[in-house]
C-alpha positions as CSV (number, residue, x, y, z in Angstrom):
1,X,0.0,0.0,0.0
2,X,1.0,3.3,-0.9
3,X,1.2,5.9,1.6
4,X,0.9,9.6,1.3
5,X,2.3,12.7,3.6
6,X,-0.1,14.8,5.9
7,X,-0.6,17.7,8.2
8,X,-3.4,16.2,10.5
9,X,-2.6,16.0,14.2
10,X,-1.5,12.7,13.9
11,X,1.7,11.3,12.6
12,X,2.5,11.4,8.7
13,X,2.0,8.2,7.7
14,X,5.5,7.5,7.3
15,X,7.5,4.4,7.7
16,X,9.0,5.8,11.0
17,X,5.4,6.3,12.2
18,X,4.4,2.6,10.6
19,X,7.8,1.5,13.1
20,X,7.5,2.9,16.7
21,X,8.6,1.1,19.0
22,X,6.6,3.1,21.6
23,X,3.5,4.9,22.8
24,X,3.4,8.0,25.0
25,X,-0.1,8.4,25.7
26,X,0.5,11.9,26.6
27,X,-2.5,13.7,27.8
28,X,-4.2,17.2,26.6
29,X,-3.0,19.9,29.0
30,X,-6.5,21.2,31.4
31,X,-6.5,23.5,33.9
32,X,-3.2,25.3,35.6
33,X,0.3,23.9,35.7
34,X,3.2,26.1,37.1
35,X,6.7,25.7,36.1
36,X,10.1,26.7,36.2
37,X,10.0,26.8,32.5
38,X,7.3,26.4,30.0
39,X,8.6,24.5,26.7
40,X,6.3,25.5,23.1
41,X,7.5,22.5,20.9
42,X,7.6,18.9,21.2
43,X,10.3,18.2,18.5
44,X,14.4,17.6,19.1
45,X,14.1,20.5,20.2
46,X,11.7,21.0,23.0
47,X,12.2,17.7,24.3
48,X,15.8,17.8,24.9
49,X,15.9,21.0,26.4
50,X,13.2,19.5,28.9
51,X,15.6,16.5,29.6
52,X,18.6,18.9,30.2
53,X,16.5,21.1,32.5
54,X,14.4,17.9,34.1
55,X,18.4,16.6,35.2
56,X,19.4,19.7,36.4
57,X,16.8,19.6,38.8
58,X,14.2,22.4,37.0
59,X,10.2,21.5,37.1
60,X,9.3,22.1,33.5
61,X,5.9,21.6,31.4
62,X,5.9,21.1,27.6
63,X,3.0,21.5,25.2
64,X,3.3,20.0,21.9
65,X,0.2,21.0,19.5
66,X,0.4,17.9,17.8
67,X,2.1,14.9,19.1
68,X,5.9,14.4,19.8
69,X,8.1,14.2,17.0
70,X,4.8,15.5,14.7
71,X,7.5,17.7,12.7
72,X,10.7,17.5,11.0
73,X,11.9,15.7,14.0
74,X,9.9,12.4,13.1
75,X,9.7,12.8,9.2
76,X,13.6,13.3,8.4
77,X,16.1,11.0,6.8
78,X,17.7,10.4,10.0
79,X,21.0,11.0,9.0
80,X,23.7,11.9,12.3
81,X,26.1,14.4,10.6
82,X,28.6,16.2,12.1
83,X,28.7,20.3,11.9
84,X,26.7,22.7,12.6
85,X,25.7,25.3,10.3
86,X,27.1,25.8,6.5
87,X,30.5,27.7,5.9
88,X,31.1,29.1,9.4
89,X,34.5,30.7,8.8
90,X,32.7,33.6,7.4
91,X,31.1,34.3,11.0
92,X,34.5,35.6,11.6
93,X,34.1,39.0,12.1
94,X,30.7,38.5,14.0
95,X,32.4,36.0,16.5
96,X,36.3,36.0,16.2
97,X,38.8,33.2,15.3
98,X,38.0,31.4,18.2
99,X,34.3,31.8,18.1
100,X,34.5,30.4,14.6
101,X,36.9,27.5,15.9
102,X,34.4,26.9,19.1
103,X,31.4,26.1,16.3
104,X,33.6,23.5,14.3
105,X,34.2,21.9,17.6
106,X,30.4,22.4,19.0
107,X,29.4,20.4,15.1
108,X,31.2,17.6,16.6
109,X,30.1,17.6,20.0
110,X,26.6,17.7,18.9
111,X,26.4,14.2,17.6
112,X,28.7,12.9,20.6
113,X,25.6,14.5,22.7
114,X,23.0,11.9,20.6
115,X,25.2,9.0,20.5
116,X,25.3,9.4,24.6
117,X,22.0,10.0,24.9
118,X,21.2,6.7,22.9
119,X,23.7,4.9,25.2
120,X,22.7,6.5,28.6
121,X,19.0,5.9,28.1
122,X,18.9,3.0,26.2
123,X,17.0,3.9,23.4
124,X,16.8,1.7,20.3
125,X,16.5,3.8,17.7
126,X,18.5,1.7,15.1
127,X,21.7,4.0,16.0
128,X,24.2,2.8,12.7
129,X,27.5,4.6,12.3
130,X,29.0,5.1,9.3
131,X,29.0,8.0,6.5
132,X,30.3,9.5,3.2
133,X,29.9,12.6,1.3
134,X,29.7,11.6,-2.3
135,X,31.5,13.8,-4.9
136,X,30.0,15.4,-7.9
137,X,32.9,16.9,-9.3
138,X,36.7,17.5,-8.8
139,X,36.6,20.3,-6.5
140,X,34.3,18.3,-4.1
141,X,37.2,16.0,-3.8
142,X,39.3,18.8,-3.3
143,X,36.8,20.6,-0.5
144,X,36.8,16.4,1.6
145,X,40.5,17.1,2.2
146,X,40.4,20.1,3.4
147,X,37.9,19.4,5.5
148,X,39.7,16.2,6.6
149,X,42.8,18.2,7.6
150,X,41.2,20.8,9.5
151,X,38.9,18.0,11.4
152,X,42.6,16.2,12.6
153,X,43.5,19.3,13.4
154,X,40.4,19.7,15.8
155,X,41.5,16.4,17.5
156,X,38.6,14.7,15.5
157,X,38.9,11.4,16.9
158,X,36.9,9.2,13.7
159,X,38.6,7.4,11.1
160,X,37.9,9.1,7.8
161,X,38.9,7.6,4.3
162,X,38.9,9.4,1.2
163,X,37.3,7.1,-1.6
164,X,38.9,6.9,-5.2
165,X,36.4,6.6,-8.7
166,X,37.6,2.8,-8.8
167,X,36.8,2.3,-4.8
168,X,33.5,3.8,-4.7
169,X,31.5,0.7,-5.3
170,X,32.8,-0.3,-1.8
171,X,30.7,2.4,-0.2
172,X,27.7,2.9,-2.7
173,X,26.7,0.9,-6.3
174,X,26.1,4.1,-8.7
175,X,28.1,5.8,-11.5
176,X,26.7,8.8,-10.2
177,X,29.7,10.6,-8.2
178,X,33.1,10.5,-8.7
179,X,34.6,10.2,-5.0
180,X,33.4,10.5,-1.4
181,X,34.8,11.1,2.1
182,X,33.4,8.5,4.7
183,X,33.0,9.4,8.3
184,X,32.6,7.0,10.7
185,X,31.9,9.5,13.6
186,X,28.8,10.1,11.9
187,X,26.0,7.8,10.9
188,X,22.3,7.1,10.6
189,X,19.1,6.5,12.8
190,X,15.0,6.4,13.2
191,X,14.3,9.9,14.5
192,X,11.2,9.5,15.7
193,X,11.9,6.4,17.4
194,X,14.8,8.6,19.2
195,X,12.9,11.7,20.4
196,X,10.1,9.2,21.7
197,X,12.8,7.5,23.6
198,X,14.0,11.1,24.8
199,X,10.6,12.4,25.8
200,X,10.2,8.8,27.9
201,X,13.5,9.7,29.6
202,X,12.4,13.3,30.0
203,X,9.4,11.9,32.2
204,X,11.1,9.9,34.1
205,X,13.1,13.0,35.4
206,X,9.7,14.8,36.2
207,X,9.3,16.6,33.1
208,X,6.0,17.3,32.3
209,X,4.5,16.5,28.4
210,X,1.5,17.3,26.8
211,X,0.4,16.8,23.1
212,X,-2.6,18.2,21.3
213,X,-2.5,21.6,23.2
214,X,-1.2,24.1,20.6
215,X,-0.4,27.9,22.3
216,X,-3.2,29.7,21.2
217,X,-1.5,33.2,23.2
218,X,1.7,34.4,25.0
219,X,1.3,37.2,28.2
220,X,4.6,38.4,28.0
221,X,6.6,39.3,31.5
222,X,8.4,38.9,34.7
223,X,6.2,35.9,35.1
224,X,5.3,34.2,31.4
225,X,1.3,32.8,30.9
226,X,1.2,30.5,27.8
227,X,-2.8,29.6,27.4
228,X,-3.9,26.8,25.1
229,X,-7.1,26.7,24.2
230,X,-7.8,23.9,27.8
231,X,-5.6,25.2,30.5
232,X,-2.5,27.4,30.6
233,X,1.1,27.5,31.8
234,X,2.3,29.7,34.0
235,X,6.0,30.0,34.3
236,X,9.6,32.2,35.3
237,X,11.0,31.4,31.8
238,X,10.1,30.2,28.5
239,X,11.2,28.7,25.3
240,X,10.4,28.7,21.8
241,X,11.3,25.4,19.9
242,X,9.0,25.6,17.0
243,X,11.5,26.1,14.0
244,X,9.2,26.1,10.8
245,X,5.6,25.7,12.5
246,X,6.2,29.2,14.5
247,X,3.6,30.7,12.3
248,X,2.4,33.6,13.8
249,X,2.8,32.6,17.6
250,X,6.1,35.0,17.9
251,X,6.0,36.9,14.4
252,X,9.4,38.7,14.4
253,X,11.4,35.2,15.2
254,X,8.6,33.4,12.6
255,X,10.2,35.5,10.2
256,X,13.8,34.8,10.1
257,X,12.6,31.5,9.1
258,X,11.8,30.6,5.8
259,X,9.5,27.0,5.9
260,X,10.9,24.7,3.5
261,X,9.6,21.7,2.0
262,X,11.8,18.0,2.3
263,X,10.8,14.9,1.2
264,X,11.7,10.8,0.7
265,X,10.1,7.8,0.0
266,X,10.9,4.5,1.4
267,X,10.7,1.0,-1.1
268,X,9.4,-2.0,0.1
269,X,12.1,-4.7,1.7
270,X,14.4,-5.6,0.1
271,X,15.9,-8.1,1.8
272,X,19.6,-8.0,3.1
273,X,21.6,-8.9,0.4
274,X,19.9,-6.9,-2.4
275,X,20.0,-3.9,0.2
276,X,23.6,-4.4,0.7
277,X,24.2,-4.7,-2.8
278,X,23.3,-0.8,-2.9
279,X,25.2,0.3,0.2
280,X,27.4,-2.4,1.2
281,X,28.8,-0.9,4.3
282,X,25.5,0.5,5.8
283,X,26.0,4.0,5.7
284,X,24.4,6.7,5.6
285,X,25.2,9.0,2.0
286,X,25.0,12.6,1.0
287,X,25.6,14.2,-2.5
288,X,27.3,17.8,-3.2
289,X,24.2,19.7,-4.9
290,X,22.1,22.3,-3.5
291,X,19.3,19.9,-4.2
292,X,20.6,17.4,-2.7
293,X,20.0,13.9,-2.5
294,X,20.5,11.9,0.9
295,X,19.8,7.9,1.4
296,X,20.3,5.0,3.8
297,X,19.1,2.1,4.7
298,X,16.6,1.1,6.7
299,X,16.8,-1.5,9.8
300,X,14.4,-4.0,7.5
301,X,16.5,-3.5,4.8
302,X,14.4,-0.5,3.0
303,X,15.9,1.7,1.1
304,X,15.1,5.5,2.4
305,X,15.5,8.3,-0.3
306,X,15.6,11.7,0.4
307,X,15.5,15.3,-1.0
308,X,14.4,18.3,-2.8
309,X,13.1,21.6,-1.4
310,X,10.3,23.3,-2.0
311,X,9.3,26.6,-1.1
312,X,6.0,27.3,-1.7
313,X,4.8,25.7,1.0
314,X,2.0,23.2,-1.0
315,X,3.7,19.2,-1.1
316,X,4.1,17.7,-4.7
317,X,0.7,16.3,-5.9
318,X,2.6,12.8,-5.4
319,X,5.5,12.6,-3.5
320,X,6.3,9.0,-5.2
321,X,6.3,9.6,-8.3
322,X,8.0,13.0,-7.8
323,X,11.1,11.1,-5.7
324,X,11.3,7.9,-7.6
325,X,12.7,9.1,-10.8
326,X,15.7,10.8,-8.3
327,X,15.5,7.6,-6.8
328,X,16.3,5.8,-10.1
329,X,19.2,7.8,-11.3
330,X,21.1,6.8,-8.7
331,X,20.2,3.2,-8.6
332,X,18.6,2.9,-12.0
333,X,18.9,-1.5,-11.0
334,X,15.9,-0.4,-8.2
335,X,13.5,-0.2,-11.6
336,X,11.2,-2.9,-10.7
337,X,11.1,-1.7,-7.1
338,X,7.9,-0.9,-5.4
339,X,7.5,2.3,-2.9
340,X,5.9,1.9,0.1
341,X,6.0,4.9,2.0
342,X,6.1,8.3,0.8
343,X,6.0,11.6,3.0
344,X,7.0,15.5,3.0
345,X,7.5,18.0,6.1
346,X,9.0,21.0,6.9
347,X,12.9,22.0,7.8
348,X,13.4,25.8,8.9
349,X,15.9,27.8,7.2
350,X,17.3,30.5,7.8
351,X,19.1,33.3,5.4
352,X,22.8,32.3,6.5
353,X,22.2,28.7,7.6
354,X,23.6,29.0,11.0
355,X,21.3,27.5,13.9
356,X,19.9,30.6,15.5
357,X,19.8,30.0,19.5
358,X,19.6,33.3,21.3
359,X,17.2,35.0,23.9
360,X,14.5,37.8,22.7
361,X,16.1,41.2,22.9
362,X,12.9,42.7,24.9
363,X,12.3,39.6,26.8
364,X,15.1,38.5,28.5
365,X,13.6,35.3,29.8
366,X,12.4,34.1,26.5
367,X,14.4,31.6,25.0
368,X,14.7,30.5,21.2
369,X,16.6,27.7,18.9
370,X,15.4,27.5,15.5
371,X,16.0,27.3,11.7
372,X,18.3,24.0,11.7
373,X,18.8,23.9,7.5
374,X,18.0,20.3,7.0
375,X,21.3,19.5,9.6
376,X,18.6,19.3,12.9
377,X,19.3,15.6,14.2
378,X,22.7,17.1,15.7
379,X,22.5,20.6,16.0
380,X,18.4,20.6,18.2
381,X,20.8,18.7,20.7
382,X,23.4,20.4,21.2
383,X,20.6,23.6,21.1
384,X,18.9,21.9,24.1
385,X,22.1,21.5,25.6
386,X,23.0,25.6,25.6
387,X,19.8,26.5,26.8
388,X,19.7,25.0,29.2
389,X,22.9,25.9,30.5
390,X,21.9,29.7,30.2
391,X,18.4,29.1,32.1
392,X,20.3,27.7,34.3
393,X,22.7,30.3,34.5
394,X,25.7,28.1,33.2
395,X,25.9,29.9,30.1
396,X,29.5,29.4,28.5
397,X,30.9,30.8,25.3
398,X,28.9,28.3,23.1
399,X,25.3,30.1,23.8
400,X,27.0,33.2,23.6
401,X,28.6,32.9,20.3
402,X,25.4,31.7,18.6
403,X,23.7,34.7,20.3
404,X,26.3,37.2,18.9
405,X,25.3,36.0,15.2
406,X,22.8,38.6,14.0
407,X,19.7,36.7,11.6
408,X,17.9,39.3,9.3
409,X,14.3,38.7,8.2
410,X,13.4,37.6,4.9
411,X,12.3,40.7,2.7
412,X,8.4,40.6,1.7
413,X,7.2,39.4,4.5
414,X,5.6,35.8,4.1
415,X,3.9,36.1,1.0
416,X,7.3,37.3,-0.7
417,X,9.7,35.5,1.0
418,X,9.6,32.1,-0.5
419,X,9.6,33.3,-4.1
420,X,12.5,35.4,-3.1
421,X,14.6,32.7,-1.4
422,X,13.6,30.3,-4.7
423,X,14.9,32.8,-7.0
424,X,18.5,32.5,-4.8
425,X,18.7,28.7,-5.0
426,X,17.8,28.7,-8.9
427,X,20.9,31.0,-9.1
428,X,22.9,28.6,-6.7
429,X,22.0,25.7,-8.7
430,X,22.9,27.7,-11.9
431,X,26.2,27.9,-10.7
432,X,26.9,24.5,-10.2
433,X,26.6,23.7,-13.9
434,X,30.3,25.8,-14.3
């Protein structure tokens, strides 16, 4: 049976939905509840910054307005790569040398803070490492090394192998690239499967979750009220994790966020040793483009295919038969395949692709992480992990730097915005044909 995406409350009838391995049962939020902190968000997110608080001994109440992991954070490829934002040297003048050298190291503490939240917690999530960038032309090659140099040079601790023409078959079974880079401190997983496990472990420490209870209003102050339309929070401090489903709940950070549309299919089984004959080291694989194209494989031996990006905020007609032809230039021997699954969702981006993770200028006790750029696994963790720390007080250089990082709104307001940024990644996929 062919499944479609959707934007009910429930889950988009994905294959990660179709493979939970767990139930919440959260309840709808009634009446009064008083916290510490009030979380608006039940993705990576929002959850994870309820864990960090619920351990550091904060009481702490998050409304989701769907159900946990309803957003990107349940729909995405699951792919675990390291990094955090695109091209951060240029942040230079913004943050300093050192600022710029303290993100390269934060993108590689923000899978280590996954793979020991897996661990500590023991959640099965299928964690697999294992990863390569695949080349699409020479200076791809050329742009692995350098980035393999200056990751030793951070005291990158994974083994990573750059893979000749003639060696490529190793990793993946296309004539499609030219080289790759793997990565074996970076990998794959089922992201939904993950932040349920999270949101069980956030319980356990006393946090409190509710789904179905979308804000409806925010009284701004000293003390914060967050009303739903059934109850309301009352708390000292508050944060916004709703990345592309702001909408108009906070307008001014809403619009430093341009909702994108992301996409991928999953084919029916195909047992292990036709899988394998695709990806024969189980990893998870990312080409150069702007409109990229991202795959893995599944725990049940599915192949997931990802990619695309759509602006205009209205899904392909048929996400299928929109995917599968990308599908089939990469593994053209997948023609007689069926697809199983097929869904769409939303990423936030933002106009210079760096995570933004600040406080609001005129509320200083409203917190914000948001517009992730399709690289959220990683960087919503280690976004938890920094606010927490400045709720808490603890704040070291790493929220600080991120806060220093000024993110302008996109021109035209919402109905102009999306044509405009379209119109930019025409011209940056133009520029890949030279």
């Amino acid at each position: 049976m062919l499944r479609s995406s959707t934007h009910t409350h429930e889950h988009a009838p994905s294959y990660y939905a179709a493979t939970t391995n767990q139930q919440l049962g959260l309840p709808v939020l009634q009446g009064e509840e008083q916290a510490d902190v009030c979380i608006v968000g039940g993705g990576f997110t929002g959850v994870n910054t309820a864990l960090e608080l619920a351990e550091r001994g904060l009481s702490v109440v998050l409304l989701e307005g769907h159900q946990i992991g309803w957003g990107a954070s349940g729909r995405n490829g699951g792919q675990l790569i390291r990094g955090v934002g695109h091209d951060v040297d240029r942040f230079e003048k913004q943050i300093g040398a050192d600022g710029v050298r303290n993100l390269k190291l934060m993108g590689i503490e923000a899978v280590e803070i996954v793979t020991e939240r897996v661990a500590r917690f023991n959640i099965d999530c299928d964690l697999t490492m294992g990863y390569c960038d695949l080349a699409n032309k020479p200076a791809h090659m050329e742009g692995f090394l350098a980035d393999r140099e200056e990751l030793k040079s951070l005291g990158y601790r994974h083994e990573m192998t750059m893979i000749e023409r003639d060696q490529l078959h190793t990793v993946v079974v296309s004539d499609r690239y030219i080289g790759g880079m793997t990565d074996m401190g970076s990998g794959h997983l089922h992201p939904l499967n993950l932040v349920l496990g999270e949101a069980a472990a956030a319980r356990q420490l006393g946090a409190r979750l509710f789904e179905h209870s979308p804000v409806t209003r925010i009284d701004y102050g000293d003390t914060l009220t967050v009303h739903t339309a059934t109850g309301r929070v009352r708390a000292k401090q508050l944060v916004l994790g709703c990345n592309a489903y702001m909408g108009q709940l906070n307008p001014k950070l809403g619009g430093t966020v341009i909702p994108a549309g992301s996409y991928v299919i999953a084919t029916e089984p195909l047992g292990e040793e036709r899988a394998r004959s695709l990806i024969p080291q189980n990893m998870a694989l990312c080409d150069q483009r702007v409109a990229l194209d991202y795959y893995r494989l599944s725990a049940d031996h599915r192949l997931l295919f990802g990619g695309a990006c759509h602006y205009s905020g209205r899904d392909p007609a048929d996400v299928a038969a929109y995917m599968r032809p990308k599908m089939l230039k990469v593994f053209p021997q997948l023609a007689d395949v069926k697809i199983e699954y097929q869904w769409g969702g939303m990423i936030g981006i933002g106009a210079n692709r760096l995570p933004q993770i600040g406080r609001l200028d005129d509320q200083p006790n409203v917190f914000y992480a948001q517009a992730y750029s399709g690289h959220g696994v990683n960087a919503t963790h280690l976004a938890a992990r920094l606010l927490a720390e400045a709720i808490t007080a603890q704040a070291g250089s790493g929220f600080d730097i991120f806060a220093k990082v000024p993110h302008m709104a996109f021109p035209g307001g919402q109905r102009f915005r999306a044509p405009l940024l379209a119109m930019g990644m025409l011209w940056e996929r133009t520029k890949e044909l030279f």
